[in-house]
C-alpha positions as CSV (number, residue, x, y, z in Angstrom):
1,X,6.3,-9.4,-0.6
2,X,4.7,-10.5,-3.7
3,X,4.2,-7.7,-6.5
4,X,2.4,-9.0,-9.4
5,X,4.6,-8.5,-12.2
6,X,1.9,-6.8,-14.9
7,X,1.2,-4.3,-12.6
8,X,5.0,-3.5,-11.1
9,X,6.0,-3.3,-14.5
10,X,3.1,-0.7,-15.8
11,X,3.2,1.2,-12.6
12,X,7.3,1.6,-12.9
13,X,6.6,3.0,-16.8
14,X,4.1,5.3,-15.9
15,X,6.3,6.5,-12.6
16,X,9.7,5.2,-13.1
17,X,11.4,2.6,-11.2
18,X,12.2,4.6,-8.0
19,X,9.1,5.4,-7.5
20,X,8.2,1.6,-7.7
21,X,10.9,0.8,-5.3
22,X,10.2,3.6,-2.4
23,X,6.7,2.3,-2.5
24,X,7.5,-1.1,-1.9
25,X,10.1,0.0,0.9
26,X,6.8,1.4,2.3
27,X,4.1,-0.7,1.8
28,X,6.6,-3.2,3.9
29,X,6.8,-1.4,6.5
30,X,3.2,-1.2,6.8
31,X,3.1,-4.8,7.0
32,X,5.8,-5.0,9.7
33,X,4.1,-2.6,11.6
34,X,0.8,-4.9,11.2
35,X,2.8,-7.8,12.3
36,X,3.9,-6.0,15.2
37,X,0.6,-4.9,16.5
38,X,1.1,-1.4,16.0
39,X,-2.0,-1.2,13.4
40,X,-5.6,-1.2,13.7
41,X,-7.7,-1.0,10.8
42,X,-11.3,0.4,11.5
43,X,-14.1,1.6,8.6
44,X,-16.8,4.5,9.6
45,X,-20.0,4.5,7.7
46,X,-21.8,7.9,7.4
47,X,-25.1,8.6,6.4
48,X,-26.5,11.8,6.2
49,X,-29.4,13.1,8.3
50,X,-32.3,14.4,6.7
């Protein structure tokens, strides 16, 4: 996974590095799961009545 290093590196100052490294372990295995098929992305749009 590519992390662009500006943002890793203010992200892991602001949060520390484990924090940085747990959300990577994460967002990964989001992806997997995507790349499985066991994710389905959908957006709702609301508008209000009246």
């Amino acid at each position: 996974m590519r992390v662009r290093r500006g943002t890793h590196t203010r992200t892991a100052s602001e949060n520390g590095p484990d924090y940085v490294t747990q959300m990577l372990e994460g967002l990964g295995r989001w992806v997997k799961g995507a790349d499985r098929g066991h994710l389905t992305w959908g957006i709702f749009h609301f508008q209000k009545s009246g």
